[in-house]
ZADO-1210 file (C-alpha; in nm, 4 decimals, padded with zeros to 6 digits):
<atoms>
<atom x="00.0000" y="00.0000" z="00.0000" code="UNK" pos="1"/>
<atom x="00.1166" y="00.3420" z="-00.0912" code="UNK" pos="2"/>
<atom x="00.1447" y="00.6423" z="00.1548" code="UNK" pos="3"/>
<atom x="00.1041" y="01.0017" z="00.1350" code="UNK" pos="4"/>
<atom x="00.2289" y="01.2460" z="00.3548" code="UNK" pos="5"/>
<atom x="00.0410" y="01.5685" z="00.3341" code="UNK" pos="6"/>
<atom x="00.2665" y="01.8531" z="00.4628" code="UNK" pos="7"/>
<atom x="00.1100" y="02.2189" z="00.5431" code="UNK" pos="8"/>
<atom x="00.0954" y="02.4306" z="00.8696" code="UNK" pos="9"/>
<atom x="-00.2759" y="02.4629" z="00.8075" code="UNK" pos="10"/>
<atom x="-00.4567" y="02.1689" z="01.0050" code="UNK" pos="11"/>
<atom x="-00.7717" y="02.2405" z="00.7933" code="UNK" pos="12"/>
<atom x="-00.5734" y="02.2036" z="00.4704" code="UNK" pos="13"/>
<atom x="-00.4857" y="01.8745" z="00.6285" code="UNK" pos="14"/>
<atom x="-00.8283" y="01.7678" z="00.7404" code="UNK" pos="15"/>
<atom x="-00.9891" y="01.8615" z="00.3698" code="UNK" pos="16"/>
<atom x="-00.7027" y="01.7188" z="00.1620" code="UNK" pos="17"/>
<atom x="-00.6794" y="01.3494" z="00.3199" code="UNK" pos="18"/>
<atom x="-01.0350" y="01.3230" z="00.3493" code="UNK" pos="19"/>
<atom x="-00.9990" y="01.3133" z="-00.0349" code="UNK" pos="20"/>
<atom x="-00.8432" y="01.0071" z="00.0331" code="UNK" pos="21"/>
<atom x="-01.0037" y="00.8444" z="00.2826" code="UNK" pos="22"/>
<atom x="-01.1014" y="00.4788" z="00.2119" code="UNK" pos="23"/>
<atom x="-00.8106" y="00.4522" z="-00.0897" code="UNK" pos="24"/>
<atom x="-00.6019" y="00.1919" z="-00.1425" code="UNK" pos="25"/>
<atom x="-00.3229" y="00.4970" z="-00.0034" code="UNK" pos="26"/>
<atom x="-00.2245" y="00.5373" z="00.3787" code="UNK" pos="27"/>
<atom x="-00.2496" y="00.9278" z="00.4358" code="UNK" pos="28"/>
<atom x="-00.0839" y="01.0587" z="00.7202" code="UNK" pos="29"/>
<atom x="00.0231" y="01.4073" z="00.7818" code="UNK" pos="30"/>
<atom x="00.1796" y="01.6907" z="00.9861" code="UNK" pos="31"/>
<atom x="00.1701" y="02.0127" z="01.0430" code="UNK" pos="32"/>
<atom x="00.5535" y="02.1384" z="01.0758" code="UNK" pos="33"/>
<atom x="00.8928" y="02.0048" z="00.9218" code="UNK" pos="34"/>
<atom x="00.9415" y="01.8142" z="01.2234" code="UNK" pos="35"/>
<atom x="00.6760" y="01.6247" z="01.2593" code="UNK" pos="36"/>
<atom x="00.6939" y="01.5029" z="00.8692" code="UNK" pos="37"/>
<atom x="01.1200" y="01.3656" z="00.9465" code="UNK" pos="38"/>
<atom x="00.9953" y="01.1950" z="01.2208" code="UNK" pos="39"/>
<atom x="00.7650" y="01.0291" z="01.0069" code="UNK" pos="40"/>
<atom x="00.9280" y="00.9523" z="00.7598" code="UNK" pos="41"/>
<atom x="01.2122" y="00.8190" z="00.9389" code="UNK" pos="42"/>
<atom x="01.0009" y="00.5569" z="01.0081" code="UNK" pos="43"/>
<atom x="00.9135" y="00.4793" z="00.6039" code="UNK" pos="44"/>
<atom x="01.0015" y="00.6646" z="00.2832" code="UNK" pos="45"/>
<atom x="00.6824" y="00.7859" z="00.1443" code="UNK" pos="46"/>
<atom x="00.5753" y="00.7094" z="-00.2182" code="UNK" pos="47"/>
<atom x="00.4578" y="01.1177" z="-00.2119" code="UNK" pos="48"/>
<atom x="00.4661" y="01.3829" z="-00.0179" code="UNK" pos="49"/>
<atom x="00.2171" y="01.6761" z="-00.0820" code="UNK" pos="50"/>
<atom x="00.4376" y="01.9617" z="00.0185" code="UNK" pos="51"/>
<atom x="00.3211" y="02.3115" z="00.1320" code="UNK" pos="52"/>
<atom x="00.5844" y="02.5566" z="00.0639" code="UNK" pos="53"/>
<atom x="00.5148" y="02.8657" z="00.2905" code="UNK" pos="54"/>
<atom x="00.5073" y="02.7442" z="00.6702" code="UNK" pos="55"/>
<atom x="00.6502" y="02.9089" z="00.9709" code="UNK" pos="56"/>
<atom x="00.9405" y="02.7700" z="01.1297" code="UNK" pos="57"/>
<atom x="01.0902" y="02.4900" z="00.8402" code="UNK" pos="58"/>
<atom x="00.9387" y="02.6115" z="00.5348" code="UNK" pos="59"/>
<atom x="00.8364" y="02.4221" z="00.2351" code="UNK" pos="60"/>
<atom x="01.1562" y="02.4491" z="00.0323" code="UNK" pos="61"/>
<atom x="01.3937" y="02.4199" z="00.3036" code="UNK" pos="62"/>
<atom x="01.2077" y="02.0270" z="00.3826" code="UNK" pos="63"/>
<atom x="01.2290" y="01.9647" z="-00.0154" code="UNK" pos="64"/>
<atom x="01.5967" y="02.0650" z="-00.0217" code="UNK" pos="65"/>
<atom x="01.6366" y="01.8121" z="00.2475" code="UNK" pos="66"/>
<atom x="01.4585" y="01.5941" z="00.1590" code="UNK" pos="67"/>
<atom x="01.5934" y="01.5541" z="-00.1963" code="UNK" pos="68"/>
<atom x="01.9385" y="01.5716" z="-00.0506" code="UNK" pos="69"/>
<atom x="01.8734" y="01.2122" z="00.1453" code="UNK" pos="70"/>
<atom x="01.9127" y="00.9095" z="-00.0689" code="UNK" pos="71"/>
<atom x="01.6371" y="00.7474" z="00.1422" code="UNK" pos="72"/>
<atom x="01.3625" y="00.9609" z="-00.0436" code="UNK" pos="73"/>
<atom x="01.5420" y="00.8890" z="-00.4004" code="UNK" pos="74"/>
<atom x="01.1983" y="00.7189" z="-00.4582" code="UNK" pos="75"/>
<atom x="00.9665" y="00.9388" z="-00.2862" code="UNK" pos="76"/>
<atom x="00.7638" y="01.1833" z="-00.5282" code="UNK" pos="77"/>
<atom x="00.7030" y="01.5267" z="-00.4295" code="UNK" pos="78"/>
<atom x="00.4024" y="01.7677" z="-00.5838" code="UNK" pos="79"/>
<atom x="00.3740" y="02.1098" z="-00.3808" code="UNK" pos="80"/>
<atom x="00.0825" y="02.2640" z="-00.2774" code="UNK" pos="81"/>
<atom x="00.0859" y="02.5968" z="-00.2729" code="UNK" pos="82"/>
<atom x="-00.1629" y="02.9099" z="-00.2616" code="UNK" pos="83"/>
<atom x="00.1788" y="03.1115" z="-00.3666" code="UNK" pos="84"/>
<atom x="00.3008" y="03.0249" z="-00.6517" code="UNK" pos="85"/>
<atom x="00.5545" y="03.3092" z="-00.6717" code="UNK" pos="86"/>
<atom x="00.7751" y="03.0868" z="-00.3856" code="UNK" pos="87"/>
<atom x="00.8223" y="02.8208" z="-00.6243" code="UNK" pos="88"/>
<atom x="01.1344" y="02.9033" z="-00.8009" code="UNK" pos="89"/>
<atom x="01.2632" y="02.7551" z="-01.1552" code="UNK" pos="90"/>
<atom x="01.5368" y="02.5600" z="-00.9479" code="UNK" pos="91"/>
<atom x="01.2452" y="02.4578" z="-00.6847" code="UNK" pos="92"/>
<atom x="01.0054" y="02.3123" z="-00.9865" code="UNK" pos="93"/>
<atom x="01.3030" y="02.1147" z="-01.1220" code="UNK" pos="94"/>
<atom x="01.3249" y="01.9254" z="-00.7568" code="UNK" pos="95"/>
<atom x="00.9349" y="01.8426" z="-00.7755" code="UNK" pos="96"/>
<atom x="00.6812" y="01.5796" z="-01.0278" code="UNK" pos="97"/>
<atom x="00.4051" y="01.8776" z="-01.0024" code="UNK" pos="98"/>
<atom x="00.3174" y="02.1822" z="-00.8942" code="UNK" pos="99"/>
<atom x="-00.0526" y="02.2570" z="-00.7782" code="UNK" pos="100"/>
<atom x="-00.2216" y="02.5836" z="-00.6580" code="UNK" pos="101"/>
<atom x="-00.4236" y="02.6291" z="-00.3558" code="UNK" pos="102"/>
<atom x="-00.7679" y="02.5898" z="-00.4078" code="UNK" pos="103"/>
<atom x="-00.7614" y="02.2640" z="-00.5488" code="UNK" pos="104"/>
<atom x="-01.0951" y="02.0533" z="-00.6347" code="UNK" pos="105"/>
<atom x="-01.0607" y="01.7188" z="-00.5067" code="UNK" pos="106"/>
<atom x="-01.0828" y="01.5599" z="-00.8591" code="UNK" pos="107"/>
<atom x="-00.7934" y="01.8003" z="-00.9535" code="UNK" pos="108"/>
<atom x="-00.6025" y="01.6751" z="-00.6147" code="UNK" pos="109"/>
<atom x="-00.7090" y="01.2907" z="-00.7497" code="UNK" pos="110"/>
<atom x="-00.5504" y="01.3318" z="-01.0989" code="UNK" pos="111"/>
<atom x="-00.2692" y="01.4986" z="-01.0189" code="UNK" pos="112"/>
<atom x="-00.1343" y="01.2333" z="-00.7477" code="UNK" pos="113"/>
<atom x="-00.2478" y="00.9652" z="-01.0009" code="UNK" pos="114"/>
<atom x="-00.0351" y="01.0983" z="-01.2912" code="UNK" pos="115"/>
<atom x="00.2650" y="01.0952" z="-01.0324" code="UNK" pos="116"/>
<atom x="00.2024" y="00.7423" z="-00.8136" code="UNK" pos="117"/>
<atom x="00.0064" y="00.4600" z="-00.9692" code="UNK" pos="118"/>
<atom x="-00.3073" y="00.4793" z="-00.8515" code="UNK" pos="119"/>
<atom x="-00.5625" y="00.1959" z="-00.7087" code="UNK" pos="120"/>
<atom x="-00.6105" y="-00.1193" z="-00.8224" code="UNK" pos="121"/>
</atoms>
């Protein structure tokens, strides 16, 4: 079974965006601060993570920089989910499989993980 990690600051985000999920063939689990998502993921590599870029503390970029600098996550796709767009630089796109803007429909959200992990059987 696959797993997403949903990253963002905003616990609402969280709540709407895995709900989109709920009942998949995909374990969701997220958190709310850089943190939190290295802890879990020491546990596992993800298959995704759905990556907010503009949080408080660690942002967005600085866990993608890191996270693309660990051979662990060589596997783990990354789309970011953003409601700024003007934060995601040239050289941050080329670390990323897609790039979605904040609001996003749930069928948008659906597709655009599908055309970057398989998706249920």
């Amino acid at each position: 079974m696959a797993s997403i990690l949903f990253i963002d600051d905003d616990v609402n985000i969280l709540q709407i965006y895995s709900a989109v999920f709920l009942g998949s063939c995909y374990t969701i689990e997220t958190a709310r601060t850089g943190d939190t998502a290295f802890k879990i993921m020491a546990n596992a590599a993800p298959a995704l993570l759905i990556l907010d870029i503009a949080m408080p503390v660690l942002s967005g970029e600085d866990i993608l920089r890191q996270v693309r600098a660990d051979h662990r996550y060589d596997s783990t796709r990354i789309i970011i989910l953003t409601a700024a767009p003007n934060r995601v630089t040239p050289d941050l796109r080329a670390l990323v499989d897609r790039v979605i803007l904040k609001p996003v429909t749930p069928k948008a959200l659906h597709a655009a993980v599908f055309e970057v992990i398989p998706p249920c059987p």
